[in-house]
C-alpha positions in Angstrom: 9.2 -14.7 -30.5 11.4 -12.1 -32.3 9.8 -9.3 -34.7 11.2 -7.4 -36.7 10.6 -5.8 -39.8 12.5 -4.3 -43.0 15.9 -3.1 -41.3 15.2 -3.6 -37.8 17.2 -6.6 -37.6 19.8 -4.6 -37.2 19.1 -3.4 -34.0 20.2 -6.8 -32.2 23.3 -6.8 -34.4 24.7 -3.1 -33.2 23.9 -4.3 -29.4 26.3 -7.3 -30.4 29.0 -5.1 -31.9 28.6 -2.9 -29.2 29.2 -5.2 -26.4 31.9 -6.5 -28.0 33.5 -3.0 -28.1 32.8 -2.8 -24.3 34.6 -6.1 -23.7 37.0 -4.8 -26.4 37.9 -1.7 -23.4 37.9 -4.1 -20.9 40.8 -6.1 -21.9 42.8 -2.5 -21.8 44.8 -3.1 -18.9 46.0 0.1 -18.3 42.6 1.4 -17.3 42.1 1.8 -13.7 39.7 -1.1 -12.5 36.9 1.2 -11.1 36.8 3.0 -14.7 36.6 0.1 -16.5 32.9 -1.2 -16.3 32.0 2.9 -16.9 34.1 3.4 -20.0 32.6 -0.5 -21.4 28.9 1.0 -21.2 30.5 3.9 -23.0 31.8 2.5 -25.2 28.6 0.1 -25.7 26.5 3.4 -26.0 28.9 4.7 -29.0 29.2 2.0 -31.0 25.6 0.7 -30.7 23.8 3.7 -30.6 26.0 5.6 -33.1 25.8 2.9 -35.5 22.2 2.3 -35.3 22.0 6.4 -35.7 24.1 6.1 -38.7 22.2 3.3 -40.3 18.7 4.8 -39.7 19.9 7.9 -41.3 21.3 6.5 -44.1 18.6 4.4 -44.7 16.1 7.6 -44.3 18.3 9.3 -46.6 16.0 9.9 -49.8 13.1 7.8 -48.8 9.6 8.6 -48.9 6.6 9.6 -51.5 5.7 12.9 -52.4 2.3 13.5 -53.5 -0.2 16.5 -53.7 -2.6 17.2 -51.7 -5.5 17.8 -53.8 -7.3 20.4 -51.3 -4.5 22.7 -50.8 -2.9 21.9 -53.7 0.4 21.4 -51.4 2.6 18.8 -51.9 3.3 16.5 -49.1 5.7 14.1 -48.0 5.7 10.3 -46.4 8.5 8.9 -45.0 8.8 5.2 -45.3 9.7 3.4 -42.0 13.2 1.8 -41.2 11.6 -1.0 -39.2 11.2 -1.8 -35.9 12.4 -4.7 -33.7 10.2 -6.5 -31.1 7.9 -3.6 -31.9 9.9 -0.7 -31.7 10.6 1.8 -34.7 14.1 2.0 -35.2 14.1 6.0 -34.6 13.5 5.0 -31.3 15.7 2.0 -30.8 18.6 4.2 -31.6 17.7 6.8 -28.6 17.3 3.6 -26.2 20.0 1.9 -26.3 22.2 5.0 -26.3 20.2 6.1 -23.0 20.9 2.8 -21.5 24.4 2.6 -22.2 24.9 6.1 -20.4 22.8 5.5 -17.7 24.6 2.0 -17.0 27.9 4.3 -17.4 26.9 6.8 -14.9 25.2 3.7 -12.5 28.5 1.9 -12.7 30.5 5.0 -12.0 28.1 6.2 -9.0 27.8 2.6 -7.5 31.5 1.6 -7.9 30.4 -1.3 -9.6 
């Protein structure tokens, strides 16, 4: 079962557009073949994690409630939540998949897969 809510739907739809850019780079054939699954995790990690970075940010952007705090007489601010998908806030998500796309970069490029 899939769960998701407000914007975290669009965690699944960056990982799509980003391993479509990787098999995008693929195709390149002037890439030397042992480069080629290392620059498609790259280019998975730029696309998927810089685009869910740029949405959560833009969807952060001027969110949240200030009240006062009636004790200190301070006001305070709450952030409203992007979302999360299959129970991860998409602050997260965006650090995740970038980490896994450069650790599958620097696997690939190690191993020689």
């Amino acid at each position: 079962m899939i769960v998701w809510s407000r914007w975290g739907l669009l965690v699944p739809g960056f990982i799509i557009l980003g391993v479509f850019a990787g098999f995008l780079v693929s195709q390149n054939l002037s890439i030397p073949l042992r480069l080629v699954s290392p620059l498609m995790c790259l280019a998975f990690a730029v696309v998927a994690g810089g685009g869910l970075f740029l949405a959560d940010h833009k969807i952060q952007e001027g969110s949240g409630h200030v009240f006062y705090d009636p004790g200190s007489d301070k006001p305070r601010v709450i952030e409203e939540s992007s979302g999360h998908f299959m129970f991860i806030p998409m602050k997260w998500a965006k650090f995740i998949v970038t980490a896994a796309g450069l650790s599958g970069a620097v696997w690939t490029l190690a191993t020689g897969v």
